[in-house]
C-alpha positions in Angstrom: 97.7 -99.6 123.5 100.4 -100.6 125.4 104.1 -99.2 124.9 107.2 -99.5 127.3 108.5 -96.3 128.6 110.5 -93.9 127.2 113.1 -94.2 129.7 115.1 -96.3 132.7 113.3 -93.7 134.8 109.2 -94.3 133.6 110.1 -97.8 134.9 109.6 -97.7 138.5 109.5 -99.6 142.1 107.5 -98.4 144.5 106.2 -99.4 147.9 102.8 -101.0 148.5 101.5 -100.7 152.2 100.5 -103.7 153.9 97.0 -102.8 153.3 97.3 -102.7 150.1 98.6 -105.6 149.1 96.2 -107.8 151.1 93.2 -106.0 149.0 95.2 -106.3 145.8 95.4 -110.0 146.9 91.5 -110.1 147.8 91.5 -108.5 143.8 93.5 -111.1 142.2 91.4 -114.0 143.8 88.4 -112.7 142.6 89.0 -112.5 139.2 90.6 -115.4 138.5 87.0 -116.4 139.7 86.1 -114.0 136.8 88.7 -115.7 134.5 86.9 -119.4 135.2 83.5 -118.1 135.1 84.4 -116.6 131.9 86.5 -120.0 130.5 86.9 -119.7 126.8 86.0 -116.0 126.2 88.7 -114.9 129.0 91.7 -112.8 127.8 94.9 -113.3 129.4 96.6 -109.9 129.1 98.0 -109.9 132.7 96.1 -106.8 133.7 95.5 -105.8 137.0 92.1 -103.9 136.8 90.5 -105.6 133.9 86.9 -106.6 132.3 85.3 -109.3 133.5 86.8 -110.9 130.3 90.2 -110.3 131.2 90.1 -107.5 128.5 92.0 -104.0 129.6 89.4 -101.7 131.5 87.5 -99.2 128.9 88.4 -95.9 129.7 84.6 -94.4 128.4 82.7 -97.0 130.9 85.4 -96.7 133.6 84.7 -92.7 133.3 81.1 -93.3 133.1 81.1 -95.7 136.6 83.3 -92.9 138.2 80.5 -90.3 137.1 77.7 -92.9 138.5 80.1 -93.5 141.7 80.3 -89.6 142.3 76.4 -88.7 141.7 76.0 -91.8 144.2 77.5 -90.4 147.1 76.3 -86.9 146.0 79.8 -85.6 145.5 80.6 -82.9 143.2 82.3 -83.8 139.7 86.1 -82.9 139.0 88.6 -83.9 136.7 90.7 -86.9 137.4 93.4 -85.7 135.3 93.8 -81.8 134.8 94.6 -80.5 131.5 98.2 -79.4 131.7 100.9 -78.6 129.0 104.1 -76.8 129.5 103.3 -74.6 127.1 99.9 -73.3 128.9 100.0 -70.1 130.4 97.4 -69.5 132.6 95.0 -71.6 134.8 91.4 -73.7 133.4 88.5 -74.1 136.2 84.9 -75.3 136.0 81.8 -73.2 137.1 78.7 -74.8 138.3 77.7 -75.7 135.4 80.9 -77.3 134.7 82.0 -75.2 131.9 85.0 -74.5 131.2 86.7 -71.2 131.5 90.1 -70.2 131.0 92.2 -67.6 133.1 95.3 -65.9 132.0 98.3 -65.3 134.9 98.7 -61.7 135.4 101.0 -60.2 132.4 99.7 -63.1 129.9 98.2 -61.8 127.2 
């Protein structure tokens, strides 16, 4: 789902370096070789990082390439995004057997 932000300030400009925008430019050429090879089954949503379809990237086989990426280059596994709340009072880590294990800040209960 897409939704606008909340606020002036979730809407953002930011600066690209050179770099970047020569391999987001290399990006954009080859999918709209994606978008011709797909023709009539193409989605134009104006993503970015889409399927080869045009459709927005699926976060379960985006999560499952990462995993495939990581075990690949025999890196360990972590979290992309850590599980934070303002609310949460202490600290979560993984053991080796990824597992998760919650740990209270000294004087939490």
């Amino acid at each position: 789902m897409v939704v606008e932000p909340k606020s002036r300030a979730g809407r953002r400009v930011i600066s690209v370096p050179p770099p970047l925008v020569l391999a987001l430019l290399a990006h954009r050429e080859r999918q709209e070789t994606e978008r011709q090879v797909a023709a009539d089954l193409w989605h134009d949503g104006q993503w970015v990082f889409a399927q080869p379809t045009g459709k927005p990237t699926d976060p379960r086989a985006d999560y499952g390439e990462w995993k495939a990426v990581l075990r690949a280059a025999g890196v360990r596994e972590a979290r992309l995004y850590p599980r934070r709340s303002p609310n949460e009072t202490g600290t979560e880590t993984d053991d080796d057997q990824g597992v998760s294990e919650r740990r209270r800040l000294p004087g939490q209960g």
